[in-house]
MMTF fields as JSON, N, C-alpha, C and O atoms, coordinates in Angstrom:
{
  "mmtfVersion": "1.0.0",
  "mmtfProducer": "UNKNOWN",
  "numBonds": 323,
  "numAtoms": 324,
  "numGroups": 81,
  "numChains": 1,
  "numModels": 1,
  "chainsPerModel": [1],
  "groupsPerChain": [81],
  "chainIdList": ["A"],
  "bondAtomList": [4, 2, 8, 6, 12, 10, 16, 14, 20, 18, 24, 22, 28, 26, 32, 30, 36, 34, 40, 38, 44, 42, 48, 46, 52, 50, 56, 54, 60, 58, 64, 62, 68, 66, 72, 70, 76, 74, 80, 78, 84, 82, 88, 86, 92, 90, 96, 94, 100, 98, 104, 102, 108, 106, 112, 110, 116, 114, 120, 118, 124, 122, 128, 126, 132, 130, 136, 134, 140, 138, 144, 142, 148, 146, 152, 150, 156, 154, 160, 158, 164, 162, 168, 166, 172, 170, 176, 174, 180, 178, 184, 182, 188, 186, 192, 190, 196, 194, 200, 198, 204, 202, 208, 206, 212, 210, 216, 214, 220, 218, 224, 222, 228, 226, 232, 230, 236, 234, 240, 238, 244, 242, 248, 246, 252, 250, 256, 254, 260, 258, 264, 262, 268, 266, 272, 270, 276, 274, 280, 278, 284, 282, 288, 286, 292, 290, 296, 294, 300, 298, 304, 302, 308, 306, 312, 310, 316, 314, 320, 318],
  "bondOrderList": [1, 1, 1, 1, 1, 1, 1, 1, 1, 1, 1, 1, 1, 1, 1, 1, 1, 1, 1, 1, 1, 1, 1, 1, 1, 1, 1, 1, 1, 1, 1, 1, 1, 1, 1, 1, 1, 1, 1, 1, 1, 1, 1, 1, 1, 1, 1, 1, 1, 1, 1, 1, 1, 1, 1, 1, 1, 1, 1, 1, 1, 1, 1, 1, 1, 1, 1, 1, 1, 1, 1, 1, 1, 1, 1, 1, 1, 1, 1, 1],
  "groupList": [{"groupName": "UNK", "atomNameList": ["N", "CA", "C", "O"], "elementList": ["N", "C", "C", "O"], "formalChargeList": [0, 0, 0, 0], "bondAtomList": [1, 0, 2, 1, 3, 2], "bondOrderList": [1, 1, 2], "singleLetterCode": "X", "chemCompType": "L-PEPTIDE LINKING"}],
  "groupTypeList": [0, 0, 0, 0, 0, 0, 0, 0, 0, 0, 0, 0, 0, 0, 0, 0, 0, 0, 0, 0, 0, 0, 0, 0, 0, 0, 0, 0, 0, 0, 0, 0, 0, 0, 0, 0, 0, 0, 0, 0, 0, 0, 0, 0, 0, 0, 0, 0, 0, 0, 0, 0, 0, 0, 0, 0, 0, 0, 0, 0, 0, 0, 0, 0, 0, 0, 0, 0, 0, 0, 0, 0, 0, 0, 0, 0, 0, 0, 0, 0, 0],
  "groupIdList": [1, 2, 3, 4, 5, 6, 7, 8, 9, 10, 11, 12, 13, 14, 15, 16, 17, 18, 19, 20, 21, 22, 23, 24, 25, 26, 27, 28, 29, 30, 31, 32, 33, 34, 35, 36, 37, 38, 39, 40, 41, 42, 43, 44, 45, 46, 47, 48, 49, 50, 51, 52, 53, 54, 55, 56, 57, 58, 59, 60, 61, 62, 63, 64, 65, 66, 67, 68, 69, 70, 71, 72, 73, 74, 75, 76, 77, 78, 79, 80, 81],
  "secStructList": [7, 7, 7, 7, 7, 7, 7, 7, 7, 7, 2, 2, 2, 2, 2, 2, 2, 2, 6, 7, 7, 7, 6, 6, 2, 2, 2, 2, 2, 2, 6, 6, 6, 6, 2, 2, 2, 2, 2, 2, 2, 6, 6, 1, 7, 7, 6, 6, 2, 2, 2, 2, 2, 2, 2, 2, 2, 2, 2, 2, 2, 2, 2, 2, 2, 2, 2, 2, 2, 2, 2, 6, 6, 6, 7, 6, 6, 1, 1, 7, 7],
  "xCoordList": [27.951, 27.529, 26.769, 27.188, 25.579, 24.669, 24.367, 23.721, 25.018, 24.579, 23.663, 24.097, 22.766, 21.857, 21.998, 22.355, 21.499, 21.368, 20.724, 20.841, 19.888, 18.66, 18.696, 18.678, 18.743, 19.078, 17.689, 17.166, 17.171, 15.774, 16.475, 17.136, 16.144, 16.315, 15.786, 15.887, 15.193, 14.517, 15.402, 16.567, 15.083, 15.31, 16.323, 17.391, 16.352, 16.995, 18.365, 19.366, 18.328, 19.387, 19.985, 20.927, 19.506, 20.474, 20.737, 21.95, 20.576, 21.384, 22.105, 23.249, 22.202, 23.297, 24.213, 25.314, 23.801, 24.994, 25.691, 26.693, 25.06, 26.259, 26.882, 27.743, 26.389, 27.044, 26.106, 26.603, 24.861, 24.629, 23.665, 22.909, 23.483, 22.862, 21.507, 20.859, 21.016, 19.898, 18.685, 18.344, 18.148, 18.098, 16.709, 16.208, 15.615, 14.056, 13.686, 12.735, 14.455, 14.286, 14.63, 13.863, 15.584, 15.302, 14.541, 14.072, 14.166, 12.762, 11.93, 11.173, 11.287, 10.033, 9.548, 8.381, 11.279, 10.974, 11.36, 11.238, 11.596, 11.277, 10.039, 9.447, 9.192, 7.922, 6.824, 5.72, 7.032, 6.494, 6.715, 6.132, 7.826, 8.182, 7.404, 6.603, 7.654, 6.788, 5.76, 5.218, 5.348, 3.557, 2.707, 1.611, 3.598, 3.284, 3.415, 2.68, 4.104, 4.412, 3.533, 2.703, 3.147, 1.94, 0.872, 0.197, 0.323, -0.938, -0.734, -1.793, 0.344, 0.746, -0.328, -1.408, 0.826, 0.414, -0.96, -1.412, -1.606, -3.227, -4.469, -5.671, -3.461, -4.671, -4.206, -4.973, -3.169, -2.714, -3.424, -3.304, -4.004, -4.351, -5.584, -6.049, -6.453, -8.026, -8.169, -7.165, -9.02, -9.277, -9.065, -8.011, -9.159, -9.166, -7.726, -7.417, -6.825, -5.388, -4.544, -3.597, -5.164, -5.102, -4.853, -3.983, -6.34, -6.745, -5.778, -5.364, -5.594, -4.853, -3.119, -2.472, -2.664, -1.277, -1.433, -0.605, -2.44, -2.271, -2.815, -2.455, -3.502, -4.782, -3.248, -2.647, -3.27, -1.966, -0.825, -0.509, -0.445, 0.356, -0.307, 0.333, -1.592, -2.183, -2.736, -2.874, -3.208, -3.698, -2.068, -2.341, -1.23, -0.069, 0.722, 1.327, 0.378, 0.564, 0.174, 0.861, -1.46, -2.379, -1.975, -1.391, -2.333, -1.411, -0.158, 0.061, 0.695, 1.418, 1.132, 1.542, 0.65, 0.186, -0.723, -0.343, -1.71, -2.127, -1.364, -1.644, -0.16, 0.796, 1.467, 1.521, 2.116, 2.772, 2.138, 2.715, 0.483, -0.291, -0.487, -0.559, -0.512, -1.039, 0.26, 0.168, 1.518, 2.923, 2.856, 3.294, 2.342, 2.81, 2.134, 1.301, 1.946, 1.737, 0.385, -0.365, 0.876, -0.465, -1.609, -2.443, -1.526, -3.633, -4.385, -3.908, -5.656, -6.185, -7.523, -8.171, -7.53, -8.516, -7.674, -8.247, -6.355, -5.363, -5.032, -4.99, -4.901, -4.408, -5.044, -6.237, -4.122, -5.31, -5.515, -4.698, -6.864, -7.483, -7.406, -7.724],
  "yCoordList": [35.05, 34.562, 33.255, 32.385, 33.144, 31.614, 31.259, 31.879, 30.036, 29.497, 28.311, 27.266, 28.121, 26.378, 26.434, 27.161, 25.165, 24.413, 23.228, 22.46, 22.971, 22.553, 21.205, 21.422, 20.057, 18.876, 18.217, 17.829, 18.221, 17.286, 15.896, 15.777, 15.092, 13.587, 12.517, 12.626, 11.432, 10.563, 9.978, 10.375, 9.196, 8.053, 7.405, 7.358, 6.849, 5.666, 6.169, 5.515, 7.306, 8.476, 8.407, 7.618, 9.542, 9.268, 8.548, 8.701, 7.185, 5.992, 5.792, 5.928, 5.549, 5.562, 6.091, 5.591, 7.436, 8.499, 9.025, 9.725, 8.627, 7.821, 6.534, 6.481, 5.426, 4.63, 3.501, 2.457, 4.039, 2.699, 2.086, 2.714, 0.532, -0.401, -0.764, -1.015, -0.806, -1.078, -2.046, -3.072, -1.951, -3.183, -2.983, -2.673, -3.002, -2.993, -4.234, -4.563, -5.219, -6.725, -7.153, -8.065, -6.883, -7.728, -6.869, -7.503, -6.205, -5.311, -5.734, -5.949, -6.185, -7.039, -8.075, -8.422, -8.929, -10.552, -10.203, -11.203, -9.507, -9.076, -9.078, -9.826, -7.642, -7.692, -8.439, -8.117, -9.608, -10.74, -12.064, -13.107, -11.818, -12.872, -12.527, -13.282, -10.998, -10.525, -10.766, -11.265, -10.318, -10.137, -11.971, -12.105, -13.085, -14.484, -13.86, -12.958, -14.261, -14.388, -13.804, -14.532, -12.368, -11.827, -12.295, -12.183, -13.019, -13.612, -14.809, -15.206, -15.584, -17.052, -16.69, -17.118, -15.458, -15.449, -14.746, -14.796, -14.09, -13.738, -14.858, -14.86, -15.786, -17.097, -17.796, -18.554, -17.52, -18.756, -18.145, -18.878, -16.952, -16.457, -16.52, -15.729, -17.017, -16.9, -15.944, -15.632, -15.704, -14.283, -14.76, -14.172, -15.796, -16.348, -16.544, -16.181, -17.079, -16.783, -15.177, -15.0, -14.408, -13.675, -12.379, -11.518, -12.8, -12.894, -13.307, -12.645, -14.202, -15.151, -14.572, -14.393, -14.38, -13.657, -12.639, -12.565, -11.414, -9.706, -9.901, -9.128, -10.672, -9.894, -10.143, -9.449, -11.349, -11.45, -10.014, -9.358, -9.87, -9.366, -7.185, -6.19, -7.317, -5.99, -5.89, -4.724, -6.944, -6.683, -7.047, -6.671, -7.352, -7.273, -5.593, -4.955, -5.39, -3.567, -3.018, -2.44, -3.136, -2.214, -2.631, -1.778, -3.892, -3.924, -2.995, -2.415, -2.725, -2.634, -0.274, 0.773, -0.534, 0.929, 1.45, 2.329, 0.703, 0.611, 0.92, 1.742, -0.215, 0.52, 1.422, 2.402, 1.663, 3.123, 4.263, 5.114, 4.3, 5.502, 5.48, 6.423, 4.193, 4.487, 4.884, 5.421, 4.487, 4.757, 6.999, 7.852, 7.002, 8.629, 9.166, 9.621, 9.403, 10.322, 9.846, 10.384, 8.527, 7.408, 7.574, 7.585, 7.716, 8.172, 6.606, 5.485, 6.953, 5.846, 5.388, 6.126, 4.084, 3.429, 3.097, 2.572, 3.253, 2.397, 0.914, -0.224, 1.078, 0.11, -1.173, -1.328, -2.265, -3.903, -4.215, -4.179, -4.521, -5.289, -6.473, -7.213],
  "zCoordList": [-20.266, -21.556, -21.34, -20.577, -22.075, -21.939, -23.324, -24.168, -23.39, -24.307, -24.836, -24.352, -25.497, -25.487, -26.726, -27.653, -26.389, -27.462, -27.403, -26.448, -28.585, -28.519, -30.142, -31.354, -29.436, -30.225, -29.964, -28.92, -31.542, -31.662, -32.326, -33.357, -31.516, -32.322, -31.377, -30.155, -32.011, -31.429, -30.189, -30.198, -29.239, -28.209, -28.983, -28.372, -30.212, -31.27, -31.302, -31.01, -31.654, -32.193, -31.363, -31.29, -30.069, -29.007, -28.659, -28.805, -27.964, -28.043, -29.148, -28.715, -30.335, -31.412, -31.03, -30.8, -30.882, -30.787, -29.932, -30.082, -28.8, -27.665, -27.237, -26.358, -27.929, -28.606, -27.121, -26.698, -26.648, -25.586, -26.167, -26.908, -25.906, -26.319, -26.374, -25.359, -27.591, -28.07, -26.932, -27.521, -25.798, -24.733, -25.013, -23.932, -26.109, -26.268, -26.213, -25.504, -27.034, -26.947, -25.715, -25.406, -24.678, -23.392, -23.044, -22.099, -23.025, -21.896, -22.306, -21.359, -23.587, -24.122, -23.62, -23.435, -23.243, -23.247, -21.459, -20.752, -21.06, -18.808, -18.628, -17.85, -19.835, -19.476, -19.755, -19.317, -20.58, -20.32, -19.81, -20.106, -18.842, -17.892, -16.919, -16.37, -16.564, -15.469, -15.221, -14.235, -16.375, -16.703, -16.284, -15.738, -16.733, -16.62, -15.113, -14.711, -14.596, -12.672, -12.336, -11.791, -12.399, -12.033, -12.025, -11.001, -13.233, -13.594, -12.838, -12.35, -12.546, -11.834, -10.522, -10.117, -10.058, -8.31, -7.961, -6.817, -8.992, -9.029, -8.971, -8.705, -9.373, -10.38, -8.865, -8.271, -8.457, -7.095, -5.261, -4.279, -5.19, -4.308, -4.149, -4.969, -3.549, -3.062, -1.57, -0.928, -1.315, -0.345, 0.358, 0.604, 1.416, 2.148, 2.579, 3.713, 1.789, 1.227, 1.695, 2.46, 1.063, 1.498, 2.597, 2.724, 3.445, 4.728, 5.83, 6.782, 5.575, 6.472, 6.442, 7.474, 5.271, 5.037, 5.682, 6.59, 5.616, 6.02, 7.315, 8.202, 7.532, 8.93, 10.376, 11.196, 9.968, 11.802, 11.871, 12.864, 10.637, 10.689, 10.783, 11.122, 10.362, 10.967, 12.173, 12.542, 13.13, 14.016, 14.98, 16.12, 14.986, 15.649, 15.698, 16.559, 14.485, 14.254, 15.143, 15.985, 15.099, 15.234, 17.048, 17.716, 17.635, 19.54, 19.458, 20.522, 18.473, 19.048, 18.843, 19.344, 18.298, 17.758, 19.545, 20.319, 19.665, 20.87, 22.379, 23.252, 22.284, 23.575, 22.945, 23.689, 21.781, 21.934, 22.442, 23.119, 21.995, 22.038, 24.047, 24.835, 24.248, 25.709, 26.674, 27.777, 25.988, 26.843, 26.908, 27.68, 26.079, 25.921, 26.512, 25.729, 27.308, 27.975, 29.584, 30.398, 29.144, 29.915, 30.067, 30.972, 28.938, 28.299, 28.788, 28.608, 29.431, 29.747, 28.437, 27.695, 28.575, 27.564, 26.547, 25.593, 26.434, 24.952, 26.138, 25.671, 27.092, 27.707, 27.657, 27.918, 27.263, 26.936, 28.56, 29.48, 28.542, 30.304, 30.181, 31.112]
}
């Protein structure tokens, strides 16, 4: 035997009617705390800024991406001279 059942009622409702808490007003006043910090650290970064944060830390990758590829199987030309 299968049975459904099929309950139309808003987002509002169901929360009511399981009795959990109304939380639209702190999610309003998060997503514009957020939204400030975001715009803070956009307005606080110049490329250069930037640059300087990602590049060490990709070209340290990318060496180390380099000896893994040359350890396997000791493919020549990954190796640094």
């Amino acid at each position: 035997m299968k049975v459904t059942i099929d309950i139309d009622c808003t987002p509002e409702e169901a929360r009511a009617f399981l009795g959990l808490p109304d939380l639209r007003q702190a999610q309003e006043a998060m997503l514009v705390e957020v939204q400030k910090r975001m715009e803070q650290a956009v307005r606080s970064m110049d490329p250069e800024t930037v640059m300087k944060t990602w590049l060490p830390t990709s070209l340290e990758g990318f060496e180390q991406m380099q000896k893994l590829w040359g350890q396997f199987g000791g493919m020549k030309g990954f190796e640094k001279k």
